[in-house]
C-alpha positions, 0 to 999 in steps of 0.5 A: 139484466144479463146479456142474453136476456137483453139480446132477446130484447134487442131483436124482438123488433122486426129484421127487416126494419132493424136492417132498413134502419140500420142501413140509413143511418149508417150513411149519415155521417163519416164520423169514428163512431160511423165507422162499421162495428158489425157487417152482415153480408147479406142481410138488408130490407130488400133480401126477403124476397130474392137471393140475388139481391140478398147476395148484393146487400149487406147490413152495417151496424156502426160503432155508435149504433152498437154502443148504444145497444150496449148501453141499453142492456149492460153498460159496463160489459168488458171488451171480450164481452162486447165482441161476444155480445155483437157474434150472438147480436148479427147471429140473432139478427140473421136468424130473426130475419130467417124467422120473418121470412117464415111469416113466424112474426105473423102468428097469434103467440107472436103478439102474445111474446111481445107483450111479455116481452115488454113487461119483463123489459119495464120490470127490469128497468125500474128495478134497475132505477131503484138500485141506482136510486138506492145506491145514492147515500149522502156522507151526512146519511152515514154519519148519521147512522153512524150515531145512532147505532154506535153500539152496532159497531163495537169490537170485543177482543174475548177469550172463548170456550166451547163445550160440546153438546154431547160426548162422542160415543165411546162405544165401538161402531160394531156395537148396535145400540137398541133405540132405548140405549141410545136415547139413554145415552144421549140424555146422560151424555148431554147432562154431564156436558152440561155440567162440565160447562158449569165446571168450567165456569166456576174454574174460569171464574177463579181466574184459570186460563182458558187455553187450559179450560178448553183443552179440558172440554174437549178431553171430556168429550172425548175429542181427539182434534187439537183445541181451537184458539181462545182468543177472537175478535168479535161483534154484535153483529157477528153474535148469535142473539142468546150471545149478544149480552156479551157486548154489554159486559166490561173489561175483565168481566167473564159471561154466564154459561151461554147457550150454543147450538152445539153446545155451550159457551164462556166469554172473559173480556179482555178489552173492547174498543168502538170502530171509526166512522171510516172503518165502518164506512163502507159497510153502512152505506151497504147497509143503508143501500140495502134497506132503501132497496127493500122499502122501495120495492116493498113500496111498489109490491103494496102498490096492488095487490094479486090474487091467483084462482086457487080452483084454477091453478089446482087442476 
């Protein structure tokens, strides 16, 4: 809940019992946290009716009063925060008060604001409660996970090529191809890049180096940038799924020609190694945190069931 979403929340109750309330506690105690946060000259249970009185009153909101609005709509607001958070509160209290005094509070589509007010509260609240609930993960809850998806946190330290999909154009851009040239062009295009990749791969096979088949990928697509690096760390994680076969492959070992959404690409294998649990500590009770949080919620949506009239909502 962001701090202005709250604050509507917080001076939805009438001013005039806000300010009643607000006053009698201030008097209770001569304790630090009694001492005022918010004075609003002005402003009390007995200035709807008389500017005279109104000019003789005042509203005093103590630092532990206003602690525990803070702690009810954002608990870790920082300092500069708060004291924009208490400018827009003692605004927004005035304004309420002004409202009041209006008889806005008095209208139908009042109790209907109210209402929902109430529900987007509650609805805040327990999703608030869930991730709290969902951010408590147990050391034996990592551990666990830990085993039974090792294969999850492998590092490969690969050698890549990539081949383009297609051959930039070499024709000039002056030149207006009909529809039928460029669907030609574009079906022989990807065809010799595609038999490039398997040029390549037999090549990488025979143990050329792969700095070399890069630059030579590149070159027959008619790229001008400088060739990318070759070497990588990578992860089953971080894999796309036709590339993920990689993971299975040993040392030494160089991948089939794999497919890409721009193209095509050849994994070698220089060495592969498993993450520490306290490497990876982190990212799994984030990941644990994450599938608690949507079984919890997917548990209170199939909890019922909505239906919407269609021929209502369609006008």
């Amino acid at each position: 809940m962001n701090s202005t979403s709250a604050l509507a929340g917080q001076v939805a109750p009438k001013a005039e019992d806000a300010a009643h309330d607000l006053n009698s506690k201030s008097r209770t105690g001569n304790t630090a946290s009694d001492k005022a946060a918010i004075t609003i000259t002005g402003l009390c249970s007995n200035s709807l009716n008389s500017k005279a009185a109104a000019s003789n009153c005042k509203t005093v909101i103590t630092q532990s009063q206003f602690q525990r609005i803070i702690d009810a709509v954002e608990p870790n607001l920082p300092a500069r925060g708060r004291r924009e958070f208490a400018e827009r509160y003692a605004d927004a209290l005035v304004m309420a008060n002004k409202a009041e005094q209006m008889g806005l509070d008095k209208r139908a589509i009042y109790e209907e604001q109210m209402k929902l007010a109430r529900v987007q509260i509650l609805s805040q609240d327990l999703k608030k409660l869930i991730q709290e609930w969902a951010a408590q993960i147990s050391d034996s809850d990592i551990e666990d996970y830990y085993r039974n998806n090792i294969a999850r946190f492998e590092k490969a330290e690969v050698d890549r090529v990539f081949v383009p999909k297609i051959r930039s154009t070499p024709i000039s851009s002056d030149v207006k191809l009909s529809d039928a040239d460029q669907q030609r062009y574009s079906g022989e295009s990807q065809q010799a890049m595609k038999n490039e990749a398997t040029t390549l791969y037999s090549r990488a096979v025979a143990g050329e180096g792969f700095t070399e088949l890069q630059a030579d990928a590149y070159r027959v697509a008619g790229i001008k940038t400088a060739t990318p690096a070759t070497s990588m760390l990578i992860r089953r994680v971080s894999l796309p799924p036709s590339q993920v076969s990689i993971m299975n492959l040993k040392s030494g070992d160089i991948s089939s020609v794999l497919a890409d959404p721009n193209g095509y690409v050849i994994y070698r294998i220089k060495a592969k190694y498993v993450l520490s649990l306290d490497q990876v500590r982190e990212e799994i009770k984030e990941i644990l945190r994450s599938q608690r949080l949507k079984d919890k919620m997917r548990d209170v949506e199939d909890s019922a069931t909505p239906s919407l009239d269609e021929s209502y909502f369609a006008r």
